[in-house]
N, C-alpha and C positions, 0 to 999 in steps of 0.2 A: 866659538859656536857657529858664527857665520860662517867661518872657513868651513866648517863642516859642514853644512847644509850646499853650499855651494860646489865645494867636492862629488858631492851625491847626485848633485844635479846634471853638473857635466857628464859623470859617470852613467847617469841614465838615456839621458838624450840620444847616444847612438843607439841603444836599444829602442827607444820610443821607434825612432825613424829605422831599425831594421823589421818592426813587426809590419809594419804597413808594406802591402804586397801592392806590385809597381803596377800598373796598367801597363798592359803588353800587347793589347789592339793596335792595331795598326790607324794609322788618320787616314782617312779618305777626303781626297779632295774632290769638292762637289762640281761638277761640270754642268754648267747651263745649256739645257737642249738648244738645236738652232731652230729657231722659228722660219718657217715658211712666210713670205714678203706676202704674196697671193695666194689664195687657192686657186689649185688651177681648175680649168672646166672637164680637162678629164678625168674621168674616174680612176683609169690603169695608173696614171699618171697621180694623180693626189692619192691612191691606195702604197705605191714605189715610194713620196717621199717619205709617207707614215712609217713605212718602214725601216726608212731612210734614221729617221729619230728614231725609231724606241732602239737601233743597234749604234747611234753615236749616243743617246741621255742615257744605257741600259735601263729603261723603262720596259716592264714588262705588261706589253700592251698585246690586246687581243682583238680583232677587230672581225666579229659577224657578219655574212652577208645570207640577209632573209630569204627564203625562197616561196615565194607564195601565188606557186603557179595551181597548185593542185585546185580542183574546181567542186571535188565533195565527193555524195556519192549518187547515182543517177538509179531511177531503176523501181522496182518493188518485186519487196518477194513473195507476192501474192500472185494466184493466175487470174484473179479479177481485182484491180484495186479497190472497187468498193462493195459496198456487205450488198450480199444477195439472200432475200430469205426461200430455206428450201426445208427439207425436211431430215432427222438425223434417226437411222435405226441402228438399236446399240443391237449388242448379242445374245442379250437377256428375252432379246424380242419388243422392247418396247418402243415406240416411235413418236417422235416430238416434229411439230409441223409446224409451216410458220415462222422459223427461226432464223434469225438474220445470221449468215455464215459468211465466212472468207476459208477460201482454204491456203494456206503458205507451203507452198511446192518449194521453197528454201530449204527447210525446214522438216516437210512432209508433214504437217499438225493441219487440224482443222480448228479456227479459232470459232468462238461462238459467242455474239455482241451480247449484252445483257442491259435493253435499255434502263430499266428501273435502277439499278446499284450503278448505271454511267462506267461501268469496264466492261471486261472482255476475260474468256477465259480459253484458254487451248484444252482441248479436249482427248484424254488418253485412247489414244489410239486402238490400245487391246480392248478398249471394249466399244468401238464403233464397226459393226457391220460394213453399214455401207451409208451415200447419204448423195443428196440430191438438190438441184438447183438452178437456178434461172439466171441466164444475164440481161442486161438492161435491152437485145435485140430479143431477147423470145428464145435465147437458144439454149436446150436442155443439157444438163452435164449429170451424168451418173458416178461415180466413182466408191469401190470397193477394194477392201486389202482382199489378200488371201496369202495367210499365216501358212497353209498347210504346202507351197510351191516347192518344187524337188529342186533345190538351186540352193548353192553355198552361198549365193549372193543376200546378206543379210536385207540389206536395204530395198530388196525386193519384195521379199517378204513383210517386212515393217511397214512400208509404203504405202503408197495409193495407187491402182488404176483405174482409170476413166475406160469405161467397157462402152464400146462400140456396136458390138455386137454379140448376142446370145442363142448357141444354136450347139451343135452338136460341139463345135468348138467354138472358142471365147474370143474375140478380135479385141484386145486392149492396147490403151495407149498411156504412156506414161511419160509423164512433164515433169523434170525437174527445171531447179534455178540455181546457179553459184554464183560469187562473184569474182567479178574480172577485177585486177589489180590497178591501178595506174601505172601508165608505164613512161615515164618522159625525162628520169636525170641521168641515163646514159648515154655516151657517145651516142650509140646506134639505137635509139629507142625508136617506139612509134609515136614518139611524142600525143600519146592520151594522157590528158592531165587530170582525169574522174574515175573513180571507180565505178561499175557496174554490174547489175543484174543480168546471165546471160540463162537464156531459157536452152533445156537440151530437151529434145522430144524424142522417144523409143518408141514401138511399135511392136506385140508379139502374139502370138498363136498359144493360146491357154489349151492345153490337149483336155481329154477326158481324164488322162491319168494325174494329171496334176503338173506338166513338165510344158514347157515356154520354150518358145522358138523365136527368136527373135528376126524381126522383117524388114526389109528395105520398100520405100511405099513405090511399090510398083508391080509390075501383074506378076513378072518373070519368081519374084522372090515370094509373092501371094502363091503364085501355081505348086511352086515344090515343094512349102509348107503344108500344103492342102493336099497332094497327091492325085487330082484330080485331071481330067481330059483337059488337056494343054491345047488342044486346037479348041474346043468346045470354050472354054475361058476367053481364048484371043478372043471368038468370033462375037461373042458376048461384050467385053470390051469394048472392042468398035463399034457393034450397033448400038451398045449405049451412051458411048463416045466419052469413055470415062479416062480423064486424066492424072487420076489418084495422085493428084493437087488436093484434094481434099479426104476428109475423113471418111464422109459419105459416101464415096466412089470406091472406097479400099471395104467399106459394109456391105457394099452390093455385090461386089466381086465374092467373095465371104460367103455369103448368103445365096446367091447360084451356085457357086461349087457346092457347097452340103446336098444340093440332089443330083451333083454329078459326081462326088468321089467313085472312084472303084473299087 
């Protein structure tokens, strides 16, 4: 009976040891990185040997370098940073006075502070007229859309202009704001490392019929929007000795020509 059981035995054992399935991985032998003696002081140089190891250990090593030159963003997209109170007339005809405003020439919104509730809210554009206000020197600013302009240019119509001047034709001026990019991690950059606020200012001729002529601030590009006695303007000009450096000087030219058009 033991011969029997021991027969069985034997007879099973190769089977035991063929069900078991071999490991067929391969061994890896483990390689000790080489360690660096010092670190050295320069960067190119201790960044070369890092590399140096993770291609003799095959460590898969990744190594960042931060760039934190960028400096933010400079600038406001407001054409006054702080609240100026003026007055707001919607289209309904009703008129709120008094009223601490910003306008965001970004944007083209006029925002409108609300001390009591401590925010602020932008104000829908289609239903503001026009709207008015002061800055901290005394100097008046008016500004109206005019939805109805003969121009594909959307954002003209949407917009704001600050009007200049009111007469048989309209002298307005219009301010935008975008922002500039930073520009400084390529080869040839200008090395600006801030974003900012870049103001663009236009200038145009509102006709009677609703159609804008767009100006250069200077008499030559004032006279042949207006139509007007070209020597009569020059001589005008000089004796008022106007450099149309400012805004004032391009309303006055404006406002002589209207009793000398032809």
């Amino acid at each position: 009976m033991k011969a029997f059981f021991a027969t069985i035995l034997l007879l099973s054992t190769p089977l035991l040891l063929r069900a078991q399935v071999p490991d067929t991985a391969k061994t890896v032998r483990y390689k000790a990185p080489v360690q660096a003696a010092m670190p050295p002081s320069d960067p190119l140089v201790l960044l070369n040997q890092l590399n140096q190891l993770q291609n003799q250990s095959n460590i898969n090593t990744q190594i960042r370098l931060v760039d934190n030159r960028y400096e933010g963003l400079r600038g406001t997209p407001y054409l006054i940073p702080t609240w100026s109170k003026g007055e707001i007339e919607l289209i309904s005809g009703k008129t709120y006075a008094g009223v601490p405003l910003k306008f965001d020439a970004s944007s083209q919104n006029l925002v409108m502070l609300r001390p009591a509730m401590k925010d602020s809210l932008i104000l829908y554009a289609n239903q503001i007229k026009r709207f008015a206000f002061q800055d901290d020197d005394g100097n008046a600013f008016l500004y109206r859309r005019y939805p109805d302009l003969k121009t594909d240019d959307a954002a003209l119509k949407e917009g704001y202009f600050q009007v200049l001047y009111v007469g048989k034709n309209t002298l307005l001026k219009r301010v935008s704001k975008t922002i500039r990019k930073a520009d400084y991690k390529q080869a040839y950059s200008a090395d600006v490392r801030f974003d900012s606020y870049q103001e663009s200012v236009d200038y145009y001729l509102l006709r009677p019929d609703q159609t804008l002529v767009k100006l250069k601030r200077n008499r030559k590009s004032l006279s042949e929007a207006l139509g007007g006695d070209e020597a009569a303007l020059k001589a005008f000009a000089e004796q008022e000795k106007l450099s149309f450096k400012t805004d004032t000087d391009m309303a006055k030219l404006v406002k002589f020509a209207e009793g000398n058009v032809k």
